[in-house]
FIKOLZA-1660 file (N, C-alpha, C; in steps of 0.1 Angstrom, whole numbers, plus 5000, padded with zeros to 4 digits):
% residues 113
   i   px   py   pz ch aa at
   1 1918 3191 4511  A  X  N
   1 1924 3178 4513  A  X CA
   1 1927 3176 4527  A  X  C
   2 1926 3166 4528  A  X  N
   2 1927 3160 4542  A  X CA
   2 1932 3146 4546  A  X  C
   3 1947 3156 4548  A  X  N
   3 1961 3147 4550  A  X CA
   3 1965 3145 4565  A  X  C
   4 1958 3135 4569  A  X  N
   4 1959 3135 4587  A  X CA
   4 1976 3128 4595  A  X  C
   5 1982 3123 4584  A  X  N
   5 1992 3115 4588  A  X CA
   5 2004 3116 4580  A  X  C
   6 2018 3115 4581  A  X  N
   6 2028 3113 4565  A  X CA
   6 2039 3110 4578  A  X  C
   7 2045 3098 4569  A  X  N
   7 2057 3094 4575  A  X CA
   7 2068 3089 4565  A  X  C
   8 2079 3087 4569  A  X  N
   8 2088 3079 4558  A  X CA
   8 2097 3074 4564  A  X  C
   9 2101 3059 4561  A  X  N
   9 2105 3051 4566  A  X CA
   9 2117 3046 4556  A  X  C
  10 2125 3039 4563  A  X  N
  10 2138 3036 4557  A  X CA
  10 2138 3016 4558  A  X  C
  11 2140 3009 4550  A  X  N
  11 2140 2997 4552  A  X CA
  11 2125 2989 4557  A  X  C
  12 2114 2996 4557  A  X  N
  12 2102 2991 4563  A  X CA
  12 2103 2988 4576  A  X  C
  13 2111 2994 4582  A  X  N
  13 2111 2993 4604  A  X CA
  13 2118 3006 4607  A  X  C
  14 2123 3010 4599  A  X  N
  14 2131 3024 4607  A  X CA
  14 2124 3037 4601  A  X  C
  15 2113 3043 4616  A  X  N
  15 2107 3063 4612  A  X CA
  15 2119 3070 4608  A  X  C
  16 2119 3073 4600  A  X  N
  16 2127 3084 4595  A  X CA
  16 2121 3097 4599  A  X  C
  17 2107 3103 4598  A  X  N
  17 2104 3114 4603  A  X CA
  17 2087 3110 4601  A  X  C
  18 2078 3117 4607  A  X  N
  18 2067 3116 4609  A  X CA
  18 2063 3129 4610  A  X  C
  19 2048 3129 4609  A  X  N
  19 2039 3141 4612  A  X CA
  19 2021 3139 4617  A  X  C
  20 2019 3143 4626  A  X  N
  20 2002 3145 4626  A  X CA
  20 2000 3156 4638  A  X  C
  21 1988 3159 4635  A  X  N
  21 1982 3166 4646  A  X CA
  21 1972 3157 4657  A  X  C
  22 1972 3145 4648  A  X  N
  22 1962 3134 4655  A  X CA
  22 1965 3128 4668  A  X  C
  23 1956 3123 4673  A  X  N
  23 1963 3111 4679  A  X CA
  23 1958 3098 4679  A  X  C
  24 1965 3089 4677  A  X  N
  24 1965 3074 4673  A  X CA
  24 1975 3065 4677  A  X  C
  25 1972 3050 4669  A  X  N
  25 1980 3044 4670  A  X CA
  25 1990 3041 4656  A  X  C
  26 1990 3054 4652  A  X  N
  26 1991 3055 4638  A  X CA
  26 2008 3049 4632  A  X  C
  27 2011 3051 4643  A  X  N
  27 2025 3040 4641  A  X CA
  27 2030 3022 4644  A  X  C
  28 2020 3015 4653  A  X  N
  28 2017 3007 4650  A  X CA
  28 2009 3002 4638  A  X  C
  29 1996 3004 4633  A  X  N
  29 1991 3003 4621  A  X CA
  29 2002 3004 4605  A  X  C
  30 2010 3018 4608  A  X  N
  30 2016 3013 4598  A  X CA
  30 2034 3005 4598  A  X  C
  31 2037 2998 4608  A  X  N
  31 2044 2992 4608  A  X CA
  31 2038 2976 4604  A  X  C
  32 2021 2977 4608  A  X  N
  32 2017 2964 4599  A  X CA
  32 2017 2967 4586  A  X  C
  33 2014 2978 4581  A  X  N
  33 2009 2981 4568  A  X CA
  33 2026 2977 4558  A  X  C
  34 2032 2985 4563  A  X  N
  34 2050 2980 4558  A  X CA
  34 2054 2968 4557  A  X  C
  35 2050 2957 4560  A  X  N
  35 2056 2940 4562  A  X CA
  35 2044 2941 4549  A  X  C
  36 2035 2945 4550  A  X  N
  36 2026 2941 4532  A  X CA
  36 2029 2944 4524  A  X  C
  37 2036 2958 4524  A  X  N
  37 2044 2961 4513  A  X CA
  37 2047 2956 4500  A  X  C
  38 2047 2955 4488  A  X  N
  38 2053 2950 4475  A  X CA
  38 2061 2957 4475  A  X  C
  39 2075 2959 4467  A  X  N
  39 2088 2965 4465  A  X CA
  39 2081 2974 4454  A  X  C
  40 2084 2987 4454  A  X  N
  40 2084 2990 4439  A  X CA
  40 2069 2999 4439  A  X  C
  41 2062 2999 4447  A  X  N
  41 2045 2994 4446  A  X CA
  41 2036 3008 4451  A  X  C
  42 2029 3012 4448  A  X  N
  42 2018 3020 4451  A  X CA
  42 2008 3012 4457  A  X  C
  43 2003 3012 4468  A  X  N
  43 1993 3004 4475  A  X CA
  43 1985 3013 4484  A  X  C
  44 1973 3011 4485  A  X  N
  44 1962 3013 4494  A  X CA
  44 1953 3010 4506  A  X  C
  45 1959 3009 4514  A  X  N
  45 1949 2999 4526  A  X CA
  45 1939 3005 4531  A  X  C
  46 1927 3007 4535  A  X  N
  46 1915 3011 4537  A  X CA
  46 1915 3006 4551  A  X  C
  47 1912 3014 4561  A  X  N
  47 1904 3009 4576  A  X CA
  47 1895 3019 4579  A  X  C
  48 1884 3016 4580  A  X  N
  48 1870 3024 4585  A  X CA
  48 1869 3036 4575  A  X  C
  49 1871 3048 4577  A  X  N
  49 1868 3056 4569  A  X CA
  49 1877 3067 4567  A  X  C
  50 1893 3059 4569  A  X  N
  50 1902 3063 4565  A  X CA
  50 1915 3055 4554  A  X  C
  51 1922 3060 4552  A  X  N
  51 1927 3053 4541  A  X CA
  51 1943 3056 4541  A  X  C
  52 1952 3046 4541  A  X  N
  52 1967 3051 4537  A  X CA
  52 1974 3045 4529  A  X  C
  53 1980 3053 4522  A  X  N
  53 1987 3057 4510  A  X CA
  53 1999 3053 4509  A  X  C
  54 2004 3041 4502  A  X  N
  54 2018 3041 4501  A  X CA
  54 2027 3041 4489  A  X  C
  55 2040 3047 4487  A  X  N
  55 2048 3046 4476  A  X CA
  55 2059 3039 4482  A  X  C
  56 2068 3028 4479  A  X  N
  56 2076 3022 4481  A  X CA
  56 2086 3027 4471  A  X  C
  57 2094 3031 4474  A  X  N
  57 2106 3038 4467  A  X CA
  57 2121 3032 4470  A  X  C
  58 2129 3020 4463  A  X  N
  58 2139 3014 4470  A  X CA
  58 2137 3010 4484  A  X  C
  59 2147 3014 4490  A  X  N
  59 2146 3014 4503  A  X CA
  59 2137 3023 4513  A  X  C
  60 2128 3030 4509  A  X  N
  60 2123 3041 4511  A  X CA
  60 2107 3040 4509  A  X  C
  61 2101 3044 4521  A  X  N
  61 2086 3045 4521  A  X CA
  61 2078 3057 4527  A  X  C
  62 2068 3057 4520  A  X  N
  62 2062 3074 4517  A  X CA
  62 2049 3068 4520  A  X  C
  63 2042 3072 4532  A  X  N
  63 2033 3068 4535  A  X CA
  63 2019 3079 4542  A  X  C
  64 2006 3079 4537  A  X  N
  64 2000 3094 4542  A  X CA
  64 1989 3087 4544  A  X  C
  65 1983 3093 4556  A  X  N
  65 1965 3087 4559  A  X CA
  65 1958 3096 4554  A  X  C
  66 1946 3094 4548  A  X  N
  66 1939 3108 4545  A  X CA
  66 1926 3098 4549  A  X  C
  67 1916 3107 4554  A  X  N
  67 1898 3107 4554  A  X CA
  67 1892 3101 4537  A  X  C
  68 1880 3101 4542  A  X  N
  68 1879 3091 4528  A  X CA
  68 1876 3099 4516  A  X  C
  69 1876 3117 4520  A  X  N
  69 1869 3126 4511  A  X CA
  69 1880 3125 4505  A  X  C
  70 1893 3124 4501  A  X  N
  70 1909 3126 4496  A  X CA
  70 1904 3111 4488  A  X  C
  71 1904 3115 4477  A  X  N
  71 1905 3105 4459  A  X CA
  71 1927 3102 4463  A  X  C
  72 1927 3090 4457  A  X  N
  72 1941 3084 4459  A  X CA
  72 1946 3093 4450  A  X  C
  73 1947 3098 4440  A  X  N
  73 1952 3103 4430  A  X CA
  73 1961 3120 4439  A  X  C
  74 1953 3130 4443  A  X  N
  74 1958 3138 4451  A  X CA
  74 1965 3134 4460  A  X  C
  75 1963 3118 4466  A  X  N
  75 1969 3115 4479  A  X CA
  75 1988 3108 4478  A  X  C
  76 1984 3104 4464  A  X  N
  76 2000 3100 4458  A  X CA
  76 2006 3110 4449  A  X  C
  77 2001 3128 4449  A  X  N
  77 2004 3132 4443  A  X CA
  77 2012 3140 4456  A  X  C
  78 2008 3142 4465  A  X  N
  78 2011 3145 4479  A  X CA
  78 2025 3138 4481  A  X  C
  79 2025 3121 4477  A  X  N
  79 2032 3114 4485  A  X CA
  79 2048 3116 4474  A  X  C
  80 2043 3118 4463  A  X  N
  80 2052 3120 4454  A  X CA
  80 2062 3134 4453  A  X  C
  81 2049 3145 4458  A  X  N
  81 2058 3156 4459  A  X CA
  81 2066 3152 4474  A  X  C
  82 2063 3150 4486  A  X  N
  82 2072 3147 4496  A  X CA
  82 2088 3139 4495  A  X  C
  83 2085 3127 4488  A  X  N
  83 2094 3121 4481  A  X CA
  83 2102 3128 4472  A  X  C
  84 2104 3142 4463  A  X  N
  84 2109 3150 4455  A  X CA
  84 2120 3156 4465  A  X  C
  85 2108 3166 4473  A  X  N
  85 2116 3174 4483  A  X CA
  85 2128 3164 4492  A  X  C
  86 2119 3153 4499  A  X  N
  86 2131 3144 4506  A  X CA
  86 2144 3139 4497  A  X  C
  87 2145 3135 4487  A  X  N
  87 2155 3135 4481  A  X CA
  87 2164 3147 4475  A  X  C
  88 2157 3162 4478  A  X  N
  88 2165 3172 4472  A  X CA
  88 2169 3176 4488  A  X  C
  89 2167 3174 4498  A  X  N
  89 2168 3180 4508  A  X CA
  89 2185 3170 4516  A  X  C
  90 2182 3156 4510  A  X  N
  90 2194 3145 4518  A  X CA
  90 2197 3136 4506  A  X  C
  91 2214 3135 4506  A  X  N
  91 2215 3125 4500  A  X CA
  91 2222 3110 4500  A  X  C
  92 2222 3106 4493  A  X  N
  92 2221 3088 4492  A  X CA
  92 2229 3083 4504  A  X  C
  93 2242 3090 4509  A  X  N
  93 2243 3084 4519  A  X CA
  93 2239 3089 4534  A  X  C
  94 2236 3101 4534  A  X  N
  94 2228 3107 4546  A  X CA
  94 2217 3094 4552  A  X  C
  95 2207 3095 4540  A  X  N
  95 2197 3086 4542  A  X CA
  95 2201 3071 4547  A  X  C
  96 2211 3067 4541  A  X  N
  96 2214 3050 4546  A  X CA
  96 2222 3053 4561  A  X  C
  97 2233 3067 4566  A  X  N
  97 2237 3060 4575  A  X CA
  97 2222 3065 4589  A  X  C
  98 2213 3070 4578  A  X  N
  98 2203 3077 4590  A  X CA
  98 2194 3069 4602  A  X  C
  99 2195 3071 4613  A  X  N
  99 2189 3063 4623  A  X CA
  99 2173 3063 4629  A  X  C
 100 2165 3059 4634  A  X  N
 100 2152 3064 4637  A  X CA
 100 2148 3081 4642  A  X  C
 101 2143 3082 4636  A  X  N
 101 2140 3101 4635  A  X CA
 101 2151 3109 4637  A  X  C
 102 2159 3105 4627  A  X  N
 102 2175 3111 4629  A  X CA
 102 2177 3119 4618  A  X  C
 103 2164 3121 4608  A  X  N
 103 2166 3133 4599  A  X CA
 103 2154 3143 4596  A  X  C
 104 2159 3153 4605  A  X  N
 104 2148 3165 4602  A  X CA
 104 2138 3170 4594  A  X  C
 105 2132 3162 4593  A  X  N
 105 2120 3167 4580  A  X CA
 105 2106 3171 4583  A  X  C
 106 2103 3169 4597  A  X  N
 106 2087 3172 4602  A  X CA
 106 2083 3184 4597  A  X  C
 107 2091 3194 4594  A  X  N
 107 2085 3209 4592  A  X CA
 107 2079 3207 4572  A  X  C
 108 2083 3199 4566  A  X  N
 108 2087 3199 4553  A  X CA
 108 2070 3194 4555  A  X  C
 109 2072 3179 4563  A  X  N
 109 2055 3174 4563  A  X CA
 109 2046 3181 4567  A  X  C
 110 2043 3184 4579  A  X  N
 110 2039 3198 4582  A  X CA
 110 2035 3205 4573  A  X  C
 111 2044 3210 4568  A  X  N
 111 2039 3226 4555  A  X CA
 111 2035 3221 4542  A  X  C
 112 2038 3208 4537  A  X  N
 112 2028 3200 4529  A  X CA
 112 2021 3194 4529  A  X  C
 113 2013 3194 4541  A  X  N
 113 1997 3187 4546  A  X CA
 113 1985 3198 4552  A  X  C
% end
């Protein structure tokens, strides 16, 4: 599997933590991808022969790029186990008073990609 990107965002504008080994403009792109967003929503956006992954969780977005060899199914199974961990790791109000990359979780993405 080939997980090139994972980030999670708070309110659709604020990084909460990020990860890649890449380089891109992979934070622009998905700050467009976030304003498309549906509440609630599992969605897919496709560019070239990559693909990102999103779970909209409340206030909360779980987002992964993977290559086009990664089936969505492993790619939101990914997004869902990160989402498990980040909620066992902070809670409800950690996360709200939290500020842009103001909660330590890169190692967590990291060692789950």
């Amino acid at each position: 599997m080939s997980i090139q990107y994972a980030l999670i965002a708070k309110n659709r504008d604020t990084i909460l933590a990020e990860y890649t080994e890449f380089s891109g403009n992979f934070q622009q792109l998905v700050r467009q991808l976030m304003a498309k967003l549906k509440p609630g929503a599992k969605q897919t956006f496709e560019a070239g022969n990559t693909s990102f992954h999103c779970l909209a969780d409340g206030d909360l977005v779980f987002i992964c790029m993977t290559d086009d060899s990664v089936k969505k199914m492993k790619a939101y199974k990914f997004l869902e186990g990160i989402k498990q961990k980040f909620y066992d790791t902070y809670q409800p109000e950690q996360i709200k008073a939290a500020i842009a990359f103001g909660l330590p979780f890169v190692e967590q993405l990291r060692g789950a990609m």
